[in-house]
PDB file of the backbone (N, CA, C, O) and the ligand in Angstrom, with CONECT records:
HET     ZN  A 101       1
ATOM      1  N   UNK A   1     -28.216   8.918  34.444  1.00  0.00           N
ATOM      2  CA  UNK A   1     -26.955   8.212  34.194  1.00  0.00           C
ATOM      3  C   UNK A   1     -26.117   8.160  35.467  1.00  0.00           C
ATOM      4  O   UNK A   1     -26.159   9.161  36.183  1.00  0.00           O
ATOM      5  N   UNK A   2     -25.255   6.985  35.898  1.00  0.00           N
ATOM      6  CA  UNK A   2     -24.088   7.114  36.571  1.00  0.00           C
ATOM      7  C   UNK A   2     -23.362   8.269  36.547  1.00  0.00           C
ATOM      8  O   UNK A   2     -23.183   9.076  35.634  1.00  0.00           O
ATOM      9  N   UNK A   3     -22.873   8.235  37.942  1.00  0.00           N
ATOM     10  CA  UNK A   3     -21.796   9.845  37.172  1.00  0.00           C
ATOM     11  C   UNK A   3     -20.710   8.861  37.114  1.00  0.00           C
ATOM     12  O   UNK A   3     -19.708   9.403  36.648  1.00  0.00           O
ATOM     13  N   UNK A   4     -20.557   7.911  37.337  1.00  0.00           N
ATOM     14  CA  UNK A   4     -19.015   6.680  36.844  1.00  0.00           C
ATOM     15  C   UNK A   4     -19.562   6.790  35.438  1.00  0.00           C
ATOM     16  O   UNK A   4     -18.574   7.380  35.002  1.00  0.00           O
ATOM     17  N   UNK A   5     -20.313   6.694  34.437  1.00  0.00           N
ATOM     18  CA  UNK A   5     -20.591   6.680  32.904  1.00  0.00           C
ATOM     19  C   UNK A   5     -20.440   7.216  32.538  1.00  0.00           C
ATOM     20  O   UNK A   5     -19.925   7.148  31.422  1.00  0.00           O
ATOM     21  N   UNK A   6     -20.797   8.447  33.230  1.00  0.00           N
ATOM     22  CA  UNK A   6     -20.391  10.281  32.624  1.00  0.00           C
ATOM     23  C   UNK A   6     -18.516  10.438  32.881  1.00  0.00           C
ATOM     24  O   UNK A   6     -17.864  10.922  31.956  1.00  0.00           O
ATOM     25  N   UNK A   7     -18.036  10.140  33.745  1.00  0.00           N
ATOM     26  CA  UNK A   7     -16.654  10.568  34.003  1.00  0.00           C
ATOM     27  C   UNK A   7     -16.320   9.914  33.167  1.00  0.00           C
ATOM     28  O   UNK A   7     -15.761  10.601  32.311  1.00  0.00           O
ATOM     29  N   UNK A   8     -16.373   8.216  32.755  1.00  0.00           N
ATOM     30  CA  UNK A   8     -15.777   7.635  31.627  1.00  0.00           C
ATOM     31  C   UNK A   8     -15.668   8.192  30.499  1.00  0.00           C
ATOM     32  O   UNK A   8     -14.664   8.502  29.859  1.00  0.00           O
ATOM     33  N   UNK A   9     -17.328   8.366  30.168  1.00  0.00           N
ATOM     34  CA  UNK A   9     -17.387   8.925  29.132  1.00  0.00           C
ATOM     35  C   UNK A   9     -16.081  10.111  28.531  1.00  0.00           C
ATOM     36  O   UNK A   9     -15.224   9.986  27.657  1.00  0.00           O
ATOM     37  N   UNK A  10     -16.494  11.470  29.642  1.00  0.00           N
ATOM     38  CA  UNK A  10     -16.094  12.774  29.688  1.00  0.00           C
ATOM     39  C   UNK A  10     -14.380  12.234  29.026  1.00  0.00           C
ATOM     40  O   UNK A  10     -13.791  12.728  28.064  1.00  0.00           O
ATOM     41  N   UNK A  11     -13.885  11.024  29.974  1.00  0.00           N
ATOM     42  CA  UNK A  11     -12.344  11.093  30.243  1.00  0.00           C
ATOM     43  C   UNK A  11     -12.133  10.439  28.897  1.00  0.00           C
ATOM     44  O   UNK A  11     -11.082  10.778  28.354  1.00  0.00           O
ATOM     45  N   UNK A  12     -12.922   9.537  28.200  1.00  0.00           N
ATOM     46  CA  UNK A  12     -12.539   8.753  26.969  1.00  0.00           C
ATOM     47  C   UNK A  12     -12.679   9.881  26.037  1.00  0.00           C
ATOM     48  O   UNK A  12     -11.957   9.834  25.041  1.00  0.00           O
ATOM     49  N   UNK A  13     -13.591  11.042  26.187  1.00  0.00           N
ATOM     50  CA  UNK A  13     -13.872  12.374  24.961  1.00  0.00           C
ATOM     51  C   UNK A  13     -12.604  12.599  25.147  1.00  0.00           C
ATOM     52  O   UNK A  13     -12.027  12.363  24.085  1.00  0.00           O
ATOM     53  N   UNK A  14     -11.727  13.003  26.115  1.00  0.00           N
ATOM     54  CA  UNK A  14     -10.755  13.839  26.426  1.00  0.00           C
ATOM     55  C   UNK A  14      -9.304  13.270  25.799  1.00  0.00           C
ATOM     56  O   UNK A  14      -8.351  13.954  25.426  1.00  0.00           O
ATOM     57  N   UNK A  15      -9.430  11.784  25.797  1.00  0.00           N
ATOM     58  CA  UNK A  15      -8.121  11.034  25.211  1.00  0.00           C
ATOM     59  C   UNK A  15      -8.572  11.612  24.231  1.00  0.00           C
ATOM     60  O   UNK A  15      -8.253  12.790  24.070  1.00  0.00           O
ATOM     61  N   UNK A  16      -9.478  10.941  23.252  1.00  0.00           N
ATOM     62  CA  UNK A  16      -9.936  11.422  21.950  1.00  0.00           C
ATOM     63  C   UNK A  16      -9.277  12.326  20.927  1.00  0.00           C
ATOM     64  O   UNK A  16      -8.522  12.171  19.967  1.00  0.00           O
ATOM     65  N   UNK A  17      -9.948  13.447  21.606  1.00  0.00           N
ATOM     66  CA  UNK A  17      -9.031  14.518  21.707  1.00  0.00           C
ATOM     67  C   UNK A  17      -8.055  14.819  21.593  1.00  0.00           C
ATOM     68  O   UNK A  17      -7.733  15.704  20.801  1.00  0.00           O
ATOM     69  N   UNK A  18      -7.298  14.237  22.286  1.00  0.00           N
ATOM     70  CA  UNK A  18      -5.700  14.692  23.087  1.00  0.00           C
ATOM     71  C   UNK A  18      -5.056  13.884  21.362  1.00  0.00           C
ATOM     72  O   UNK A  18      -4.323  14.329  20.479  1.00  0.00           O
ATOM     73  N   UNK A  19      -5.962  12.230  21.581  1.00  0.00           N
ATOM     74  CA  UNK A  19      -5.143  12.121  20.105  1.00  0.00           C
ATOM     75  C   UNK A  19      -5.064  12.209  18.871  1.00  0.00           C
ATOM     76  O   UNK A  19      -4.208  11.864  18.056  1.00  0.00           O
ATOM     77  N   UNK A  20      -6.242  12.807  18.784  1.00  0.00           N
ATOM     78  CA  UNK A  20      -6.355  13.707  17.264  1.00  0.00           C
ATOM     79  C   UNK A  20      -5.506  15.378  17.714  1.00  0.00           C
ATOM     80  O   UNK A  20      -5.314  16.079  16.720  1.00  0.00           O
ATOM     81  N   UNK A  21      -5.160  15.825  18.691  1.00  0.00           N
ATOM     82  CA  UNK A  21      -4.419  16.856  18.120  1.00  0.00           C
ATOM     83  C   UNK A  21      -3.086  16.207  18.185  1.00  0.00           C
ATOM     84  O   UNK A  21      -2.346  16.917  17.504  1.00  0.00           O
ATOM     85  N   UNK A  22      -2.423  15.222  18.662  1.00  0.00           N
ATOM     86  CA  UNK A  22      -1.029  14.673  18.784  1.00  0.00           C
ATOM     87  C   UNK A  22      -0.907  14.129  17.375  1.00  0.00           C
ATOM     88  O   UNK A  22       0.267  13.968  17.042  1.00  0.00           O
ATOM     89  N   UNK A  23      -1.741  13.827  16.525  1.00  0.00           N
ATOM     90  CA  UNK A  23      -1.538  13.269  15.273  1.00  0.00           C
ATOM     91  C   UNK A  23      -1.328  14.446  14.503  1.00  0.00           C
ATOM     92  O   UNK A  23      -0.318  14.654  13.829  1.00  0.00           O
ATOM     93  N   UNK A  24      -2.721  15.542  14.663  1.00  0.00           N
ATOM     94  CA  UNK A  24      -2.246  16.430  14.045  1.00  0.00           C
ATOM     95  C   UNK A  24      -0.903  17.530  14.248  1.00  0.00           C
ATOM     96  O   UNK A  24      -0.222  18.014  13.343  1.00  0.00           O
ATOM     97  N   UNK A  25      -0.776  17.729  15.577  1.00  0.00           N
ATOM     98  CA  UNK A  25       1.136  18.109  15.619  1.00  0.00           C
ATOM     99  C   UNK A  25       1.753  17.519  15.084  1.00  0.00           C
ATOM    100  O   UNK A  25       2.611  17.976  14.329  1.00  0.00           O
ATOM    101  N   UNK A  26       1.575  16.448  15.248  1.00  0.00           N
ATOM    102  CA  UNK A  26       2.780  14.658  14.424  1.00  0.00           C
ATOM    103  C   UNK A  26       2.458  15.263  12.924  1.00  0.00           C
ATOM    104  O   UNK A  26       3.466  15.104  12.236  1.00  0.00           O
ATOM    105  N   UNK A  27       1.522  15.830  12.262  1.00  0.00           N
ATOM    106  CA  UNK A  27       1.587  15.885  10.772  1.00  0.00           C
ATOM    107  C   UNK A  27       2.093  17.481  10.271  1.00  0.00           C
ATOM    108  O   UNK A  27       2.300  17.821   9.106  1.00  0.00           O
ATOM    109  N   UNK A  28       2.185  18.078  11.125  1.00  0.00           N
ATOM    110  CA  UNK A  28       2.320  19.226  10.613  1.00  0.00           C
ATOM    111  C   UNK A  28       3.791  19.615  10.968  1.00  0.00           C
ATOM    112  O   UNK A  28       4.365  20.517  10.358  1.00  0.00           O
ATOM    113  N   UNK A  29       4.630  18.613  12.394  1.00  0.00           N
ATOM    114  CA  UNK A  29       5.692  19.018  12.538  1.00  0.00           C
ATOM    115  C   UNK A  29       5.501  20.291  13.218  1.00  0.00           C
ATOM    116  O   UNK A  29       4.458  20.941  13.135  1.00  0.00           O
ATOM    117  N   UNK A  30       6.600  20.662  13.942  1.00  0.00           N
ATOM    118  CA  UNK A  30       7.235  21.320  15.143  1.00  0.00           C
ATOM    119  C   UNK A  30       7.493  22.830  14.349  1.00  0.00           C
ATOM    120  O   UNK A  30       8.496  22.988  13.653  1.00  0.00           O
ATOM    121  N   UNK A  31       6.640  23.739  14.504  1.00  0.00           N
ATOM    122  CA  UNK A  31       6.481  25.103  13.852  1.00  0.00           C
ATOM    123  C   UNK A  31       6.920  25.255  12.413  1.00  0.00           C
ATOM    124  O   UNK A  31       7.251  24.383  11.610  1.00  0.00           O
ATOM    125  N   UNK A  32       6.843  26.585  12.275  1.00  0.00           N
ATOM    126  CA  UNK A  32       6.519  26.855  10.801  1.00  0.00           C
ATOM    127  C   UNK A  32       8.474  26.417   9.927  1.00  0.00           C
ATOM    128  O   UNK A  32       9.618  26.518  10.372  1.00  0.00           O
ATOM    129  N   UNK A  33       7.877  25.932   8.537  1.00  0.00           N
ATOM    130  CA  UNK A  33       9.110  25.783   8.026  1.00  0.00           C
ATOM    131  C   UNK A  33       9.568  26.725   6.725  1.00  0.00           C
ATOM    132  O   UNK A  33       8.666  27.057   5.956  1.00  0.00           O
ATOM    133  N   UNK A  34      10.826  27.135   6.467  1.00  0.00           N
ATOM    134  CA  UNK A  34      10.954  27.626   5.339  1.00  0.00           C
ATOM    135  C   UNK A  34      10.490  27.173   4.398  1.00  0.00           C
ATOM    136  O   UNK A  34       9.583  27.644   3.712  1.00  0.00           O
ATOM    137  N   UNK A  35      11.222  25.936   4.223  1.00  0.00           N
ATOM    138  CA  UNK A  35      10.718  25.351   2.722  1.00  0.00           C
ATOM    139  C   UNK A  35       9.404  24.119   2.661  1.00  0.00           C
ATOM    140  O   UNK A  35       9.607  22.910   2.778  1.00  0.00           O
ATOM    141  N   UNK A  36       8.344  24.624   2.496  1.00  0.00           N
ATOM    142  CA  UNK A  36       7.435  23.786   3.102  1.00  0.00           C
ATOM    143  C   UNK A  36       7.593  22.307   2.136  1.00  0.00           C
ATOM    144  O   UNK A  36       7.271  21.163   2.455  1.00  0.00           O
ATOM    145  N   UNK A  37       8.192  22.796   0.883  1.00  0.00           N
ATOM    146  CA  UNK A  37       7.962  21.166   0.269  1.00  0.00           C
ATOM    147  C   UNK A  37       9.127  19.981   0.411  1.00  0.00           C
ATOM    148  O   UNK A  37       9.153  18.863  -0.103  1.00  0.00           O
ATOM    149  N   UNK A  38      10.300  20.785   1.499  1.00  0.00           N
ATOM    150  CA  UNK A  38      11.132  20.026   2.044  1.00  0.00           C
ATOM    151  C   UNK A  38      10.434  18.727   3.340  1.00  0.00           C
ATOM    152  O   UNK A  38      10.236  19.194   4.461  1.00  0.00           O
ATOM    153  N   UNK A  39      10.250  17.874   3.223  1.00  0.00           N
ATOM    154  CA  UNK A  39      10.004  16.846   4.851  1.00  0.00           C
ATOM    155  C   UNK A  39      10.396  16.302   5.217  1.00  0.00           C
ATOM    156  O   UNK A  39      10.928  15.309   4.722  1.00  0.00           O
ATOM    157  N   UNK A  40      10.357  16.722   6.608  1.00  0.00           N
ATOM    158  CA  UNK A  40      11.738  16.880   7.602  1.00  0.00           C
ATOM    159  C   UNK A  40      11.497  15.465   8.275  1.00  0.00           C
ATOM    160  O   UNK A  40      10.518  15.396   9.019  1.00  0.00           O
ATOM    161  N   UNK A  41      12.143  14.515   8.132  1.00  0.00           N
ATOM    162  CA  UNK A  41      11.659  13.014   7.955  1.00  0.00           C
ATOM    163  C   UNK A  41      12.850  12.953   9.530  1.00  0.00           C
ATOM    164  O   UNK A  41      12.968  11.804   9.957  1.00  0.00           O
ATOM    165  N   UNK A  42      13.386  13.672  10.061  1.00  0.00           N
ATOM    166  CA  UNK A  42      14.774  12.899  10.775  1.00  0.00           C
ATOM    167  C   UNK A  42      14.022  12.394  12.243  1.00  0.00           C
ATOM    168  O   UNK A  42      14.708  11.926  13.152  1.00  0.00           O
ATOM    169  N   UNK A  43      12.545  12.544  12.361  1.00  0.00           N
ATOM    170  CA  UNK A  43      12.009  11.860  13.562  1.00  0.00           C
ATOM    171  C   UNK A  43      11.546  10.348  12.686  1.00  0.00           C
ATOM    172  O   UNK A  43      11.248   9.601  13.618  1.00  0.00           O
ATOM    173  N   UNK A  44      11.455   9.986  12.091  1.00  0.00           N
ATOM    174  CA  UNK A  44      11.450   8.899  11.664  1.00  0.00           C
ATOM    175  C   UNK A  44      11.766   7.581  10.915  1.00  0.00           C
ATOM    176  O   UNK A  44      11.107   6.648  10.457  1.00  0.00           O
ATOM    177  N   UNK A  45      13.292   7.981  11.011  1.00  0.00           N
ATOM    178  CA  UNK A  45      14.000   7.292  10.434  1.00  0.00           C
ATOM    179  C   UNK A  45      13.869   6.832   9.029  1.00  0.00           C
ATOM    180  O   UNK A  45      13.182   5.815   8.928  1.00  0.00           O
ATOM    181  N   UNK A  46      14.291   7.255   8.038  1.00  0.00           N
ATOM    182  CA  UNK A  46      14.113   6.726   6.897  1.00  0.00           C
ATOM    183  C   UNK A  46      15.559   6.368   6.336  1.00  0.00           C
ATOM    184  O   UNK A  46      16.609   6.935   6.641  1.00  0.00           O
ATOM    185  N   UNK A  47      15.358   5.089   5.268  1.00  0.00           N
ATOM    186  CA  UNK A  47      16.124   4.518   5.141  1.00  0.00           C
ATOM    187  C   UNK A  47      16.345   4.667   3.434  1.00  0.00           C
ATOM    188  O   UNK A  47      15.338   4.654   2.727  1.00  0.00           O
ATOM    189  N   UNK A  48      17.892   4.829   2.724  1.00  0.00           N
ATOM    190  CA  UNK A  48      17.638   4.273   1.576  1.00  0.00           C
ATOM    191  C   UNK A  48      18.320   2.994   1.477  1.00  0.00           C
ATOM    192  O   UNK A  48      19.476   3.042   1.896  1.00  0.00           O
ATOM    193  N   UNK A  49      17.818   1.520   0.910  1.00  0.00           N
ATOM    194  CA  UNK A  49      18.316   0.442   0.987  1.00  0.00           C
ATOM    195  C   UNK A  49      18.460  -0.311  -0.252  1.00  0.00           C
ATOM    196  O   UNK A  49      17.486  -0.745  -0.868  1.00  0.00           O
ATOM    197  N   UNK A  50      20.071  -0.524  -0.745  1.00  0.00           N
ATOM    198  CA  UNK A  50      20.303  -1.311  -1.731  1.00  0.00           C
ATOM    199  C   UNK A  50      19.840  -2.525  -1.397  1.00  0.00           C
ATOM    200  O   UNK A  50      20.176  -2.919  -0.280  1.00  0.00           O
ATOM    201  N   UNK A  51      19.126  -3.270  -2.083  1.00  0.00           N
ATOM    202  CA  UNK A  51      18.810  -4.690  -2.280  1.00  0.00           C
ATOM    203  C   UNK A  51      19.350  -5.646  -2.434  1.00  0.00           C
ATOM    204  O   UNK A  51      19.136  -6.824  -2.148  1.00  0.00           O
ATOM    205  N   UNK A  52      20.848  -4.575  -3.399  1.00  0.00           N
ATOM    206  CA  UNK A  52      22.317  -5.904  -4.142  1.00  0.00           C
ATOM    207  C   UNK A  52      22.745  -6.064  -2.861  1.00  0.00           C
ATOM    208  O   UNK A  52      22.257  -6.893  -2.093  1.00  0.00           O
ATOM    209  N   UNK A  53      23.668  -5.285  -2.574  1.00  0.00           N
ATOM    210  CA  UNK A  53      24.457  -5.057  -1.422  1.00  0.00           C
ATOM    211  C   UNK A  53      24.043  -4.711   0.317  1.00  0.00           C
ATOM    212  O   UNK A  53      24.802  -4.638   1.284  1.00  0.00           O
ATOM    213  N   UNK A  54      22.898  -4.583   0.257  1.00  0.00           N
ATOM    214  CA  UNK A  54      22.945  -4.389   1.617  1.00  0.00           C
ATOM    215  C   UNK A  54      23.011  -2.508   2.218  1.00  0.00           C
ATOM    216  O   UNK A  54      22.461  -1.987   3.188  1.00  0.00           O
ATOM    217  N   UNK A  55      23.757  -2.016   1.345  1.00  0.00           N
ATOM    218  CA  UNK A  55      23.989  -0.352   1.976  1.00  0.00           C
ATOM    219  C   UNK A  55      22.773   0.010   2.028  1.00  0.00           C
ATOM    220  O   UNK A  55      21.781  -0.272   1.357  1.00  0.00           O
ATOM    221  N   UNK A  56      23.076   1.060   3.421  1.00  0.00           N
ATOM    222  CA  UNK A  56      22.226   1.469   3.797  1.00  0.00           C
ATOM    223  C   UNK A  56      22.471   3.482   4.004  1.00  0.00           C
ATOM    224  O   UNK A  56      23.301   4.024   4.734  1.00  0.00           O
ATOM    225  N   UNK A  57      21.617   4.058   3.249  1.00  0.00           N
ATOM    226  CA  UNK A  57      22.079   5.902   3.476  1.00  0.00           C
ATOM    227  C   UNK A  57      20.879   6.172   4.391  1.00  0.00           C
ATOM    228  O   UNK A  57      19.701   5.963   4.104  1.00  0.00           O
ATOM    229  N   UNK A  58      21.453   6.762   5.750  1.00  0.00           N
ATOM    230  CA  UNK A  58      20.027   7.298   6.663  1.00  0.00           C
ATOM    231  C   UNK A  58      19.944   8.764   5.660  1.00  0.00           C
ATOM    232  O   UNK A  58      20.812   9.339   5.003  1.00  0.00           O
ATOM    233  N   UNK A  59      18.641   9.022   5.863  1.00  0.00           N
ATOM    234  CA  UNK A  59      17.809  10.129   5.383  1.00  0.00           C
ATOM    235  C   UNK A  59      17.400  11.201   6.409  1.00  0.00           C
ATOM    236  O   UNK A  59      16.585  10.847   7.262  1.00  0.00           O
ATOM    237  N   UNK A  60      17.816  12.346   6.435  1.00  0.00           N
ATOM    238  CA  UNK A  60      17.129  13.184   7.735  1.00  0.00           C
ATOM    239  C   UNK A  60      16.567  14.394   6.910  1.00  0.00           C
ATOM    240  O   UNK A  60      16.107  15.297   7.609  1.00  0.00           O
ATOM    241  N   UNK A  61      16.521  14.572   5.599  1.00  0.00           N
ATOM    242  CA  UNK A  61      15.511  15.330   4.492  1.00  0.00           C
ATOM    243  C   UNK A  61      15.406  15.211   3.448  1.00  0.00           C
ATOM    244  O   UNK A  61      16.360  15.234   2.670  1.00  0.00           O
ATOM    245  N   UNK A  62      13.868  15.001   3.027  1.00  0.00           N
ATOM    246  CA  UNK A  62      13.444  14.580   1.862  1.00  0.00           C
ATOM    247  C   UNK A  62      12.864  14.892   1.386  1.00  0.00           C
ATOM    248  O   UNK A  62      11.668  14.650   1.552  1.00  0.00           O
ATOM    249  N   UNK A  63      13.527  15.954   0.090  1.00  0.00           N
ATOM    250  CA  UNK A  63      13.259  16.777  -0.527  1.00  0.00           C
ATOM    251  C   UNK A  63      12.169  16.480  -1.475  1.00  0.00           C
ATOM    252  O   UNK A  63      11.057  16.111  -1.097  1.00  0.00           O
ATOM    253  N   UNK A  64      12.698  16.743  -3.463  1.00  0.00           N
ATOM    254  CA  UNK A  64      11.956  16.068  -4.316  1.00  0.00           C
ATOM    255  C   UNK A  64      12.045  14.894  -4.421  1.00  0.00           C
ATOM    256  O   UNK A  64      12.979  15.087  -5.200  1.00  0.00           O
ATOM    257  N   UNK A  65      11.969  13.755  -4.387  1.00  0.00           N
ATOM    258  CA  UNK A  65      12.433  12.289  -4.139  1.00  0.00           C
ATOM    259  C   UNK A  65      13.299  11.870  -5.820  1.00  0.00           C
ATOM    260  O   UNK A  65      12.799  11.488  -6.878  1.00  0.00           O
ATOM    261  N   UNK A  66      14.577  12.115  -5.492  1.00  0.00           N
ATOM    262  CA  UNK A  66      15.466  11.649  -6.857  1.00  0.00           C
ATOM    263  C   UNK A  66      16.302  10.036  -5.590  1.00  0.00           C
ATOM    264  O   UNK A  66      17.149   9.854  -4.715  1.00  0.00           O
ATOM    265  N   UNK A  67      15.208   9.272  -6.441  1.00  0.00           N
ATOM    266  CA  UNK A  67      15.777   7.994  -5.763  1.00  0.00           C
ATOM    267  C   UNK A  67      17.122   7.504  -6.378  1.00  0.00           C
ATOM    268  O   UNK A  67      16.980   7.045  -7.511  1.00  0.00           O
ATOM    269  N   UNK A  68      18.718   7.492  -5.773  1.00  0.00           N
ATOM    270  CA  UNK A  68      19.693   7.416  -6.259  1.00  0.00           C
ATOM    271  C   UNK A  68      19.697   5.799  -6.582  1.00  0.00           C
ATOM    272  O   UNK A  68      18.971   4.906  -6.145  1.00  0.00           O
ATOM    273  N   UNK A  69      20.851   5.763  -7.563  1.00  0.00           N
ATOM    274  CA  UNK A  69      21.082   3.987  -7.659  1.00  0.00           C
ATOM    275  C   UNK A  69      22.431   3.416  -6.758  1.00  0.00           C
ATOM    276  O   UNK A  69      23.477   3.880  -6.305  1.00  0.00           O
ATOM    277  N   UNK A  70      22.059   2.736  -6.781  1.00  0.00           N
ATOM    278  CA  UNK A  70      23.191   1.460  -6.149  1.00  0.00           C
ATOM    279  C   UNK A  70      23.274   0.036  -6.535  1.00  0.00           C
ATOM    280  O   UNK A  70      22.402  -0.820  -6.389  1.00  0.00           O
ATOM    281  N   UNK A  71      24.451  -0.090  -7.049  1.00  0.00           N
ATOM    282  CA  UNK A  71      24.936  -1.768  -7.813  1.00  0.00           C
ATOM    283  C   UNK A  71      23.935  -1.775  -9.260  1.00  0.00           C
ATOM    284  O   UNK A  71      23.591  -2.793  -9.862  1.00  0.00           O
ATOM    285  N   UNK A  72      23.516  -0.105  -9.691  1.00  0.00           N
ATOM    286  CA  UNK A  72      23.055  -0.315 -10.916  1.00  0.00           C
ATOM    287  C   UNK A  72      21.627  -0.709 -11.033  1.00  0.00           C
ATOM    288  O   UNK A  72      21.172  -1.196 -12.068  1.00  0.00           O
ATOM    289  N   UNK A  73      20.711  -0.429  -9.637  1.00  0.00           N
ATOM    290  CA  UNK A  73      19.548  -0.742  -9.148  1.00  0.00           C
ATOM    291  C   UNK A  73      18.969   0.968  -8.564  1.00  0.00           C
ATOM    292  O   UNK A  73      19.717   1.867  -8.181  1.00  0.00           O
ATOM    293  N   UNK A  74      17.737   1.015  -8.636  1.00  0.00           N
ATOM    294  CA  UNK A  74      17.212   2.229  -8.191  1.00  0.00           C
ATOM    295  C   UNK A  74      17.201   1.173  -6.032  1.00  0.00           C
ATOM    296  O   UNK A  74      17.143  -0.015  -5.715  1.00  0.00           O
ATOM    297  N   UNK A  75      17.278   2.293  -5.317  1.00  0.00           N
ATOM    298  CA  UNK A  75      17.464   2.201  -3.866  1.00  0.00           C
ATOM    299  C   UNK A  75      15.836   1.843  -3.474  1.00  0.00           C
ATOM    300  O   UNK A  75      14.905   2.035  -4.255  1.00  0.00           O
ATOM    301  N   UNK A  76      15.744   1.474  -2.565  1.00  0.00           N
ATOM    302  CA  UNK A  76      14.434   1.149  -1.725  1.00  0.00           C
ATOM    303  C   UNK A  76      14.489   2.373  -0.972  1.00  0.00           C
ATOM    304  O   UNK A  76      15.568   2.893  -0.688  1.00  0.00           O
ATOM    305  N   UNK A  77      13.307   2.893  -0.611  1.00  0.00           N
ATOM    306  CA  UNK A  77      12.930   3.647   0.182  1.00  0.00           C
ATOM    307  C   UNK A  77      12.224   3.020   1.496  1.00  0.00           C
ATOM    308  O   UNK A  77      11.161   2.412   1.367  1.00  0.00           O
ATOM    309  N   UNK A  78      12.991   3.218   3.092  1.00  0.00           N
ATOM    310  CA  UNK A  78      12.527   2.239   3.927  1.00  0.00           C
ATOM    311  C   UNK A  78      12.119   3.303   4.833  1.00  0.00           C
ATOM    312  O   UNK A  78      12.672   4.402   4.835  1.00  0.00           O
ATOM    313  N   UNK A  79      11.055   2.952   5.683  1.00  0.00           N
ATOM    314  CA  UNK A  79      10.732   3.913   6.832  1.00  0.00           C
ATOM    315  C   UNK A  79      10.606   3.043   8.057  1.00  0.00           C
ATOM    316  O   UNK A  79      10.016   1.963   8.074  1.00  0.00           O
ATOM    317  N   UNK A  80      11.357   3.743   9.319  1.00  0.00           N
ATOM    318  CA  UNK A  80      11.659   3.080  10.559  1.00  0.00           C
ATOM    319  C   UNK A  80      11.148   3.819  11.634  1.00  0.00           C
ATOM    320  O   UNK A  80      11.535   4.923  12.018  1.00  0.00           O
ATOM    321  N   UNK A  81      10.170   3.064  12.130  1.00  0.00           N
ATOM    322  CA  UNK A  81       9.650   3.642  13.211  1.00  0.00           C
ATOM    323  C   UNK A  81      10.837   3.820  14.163  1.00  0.00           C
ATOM    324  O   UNK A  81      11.659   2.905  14.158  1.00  0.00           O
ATOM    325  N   UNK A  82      11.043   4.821  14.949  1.00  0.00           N
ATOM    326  CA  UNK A  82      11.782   4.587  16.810  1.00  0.00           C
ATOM    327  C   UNK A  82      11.198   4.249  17.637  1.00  0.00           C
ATOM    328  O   UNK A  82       9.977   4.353  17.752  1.00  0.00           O
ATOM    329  N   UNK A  83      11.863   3.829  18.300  1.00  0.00           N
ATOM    330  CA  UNK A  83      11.234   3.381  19.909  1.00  0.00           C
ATOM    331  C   UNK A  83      10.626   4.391  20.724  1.00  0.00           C
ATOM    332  O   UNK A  83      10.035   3.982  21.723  1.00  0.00           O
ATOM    333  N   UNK A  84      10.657   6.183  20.410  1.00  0.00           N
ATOM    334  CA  UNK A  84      10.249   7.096  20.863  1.00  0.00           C
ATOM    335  C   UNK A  84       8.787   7.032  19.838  1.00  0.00           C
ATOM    336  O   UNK A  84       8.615   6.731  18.657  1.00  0.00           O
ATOM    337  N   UNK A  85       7.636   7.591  21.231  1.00  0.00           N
ATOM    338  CA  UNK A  85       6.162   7.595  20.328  1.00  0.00           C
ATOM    339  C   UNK A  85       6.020   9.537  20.087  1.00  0.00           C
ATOM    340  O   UNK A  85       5.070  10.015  19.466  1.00  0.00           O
TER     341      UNK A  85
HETATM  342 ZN    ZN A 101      24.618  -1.642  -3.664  1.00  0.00          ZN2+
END
């Protein structure tokens, strides 16, 4: 083999890698938590969104999901990526 095929190779194993454990940090969140069935949503913006009106409640924890009402409507649940990866 090339050793240019092998370094590719080696360096494409190595992203690989790198982004299966960045997903898995990304899923498990930033060390251990008290309440594990609390999720700690405030890196990703979540949204609750009336449909009637327009309001909007940011979310930074989300507990058991008791979806509140607004204008007499259950809320949308919205999720917002950031511009941070
Ligand atoms: Zn409303």
């Amino acid at each position: 083999m090339e050793p240019l095929v092998v370094l590719t190779a080696l360096v494409v194993g190595v992203v690989i890698a790198w982004l299966g454990i960045t997903a898995l940090r990304a899923a498990s969140g930033p060390g251990p938590r008290e309440k594990p069935d609390v999720e700690d949503v405030e890196g990703l913006e979540v949204f609750l969104v009336c449909r009637e009106c327009g309001t909007e409640f940011r979310v930074t924890r989300l507990g058991e999901l008791q979806i509140p009402r607004h204008c007499g409507e259950p809320m949308e649940v919205v999720r917002r990526h950031t511009g941070e990866s």
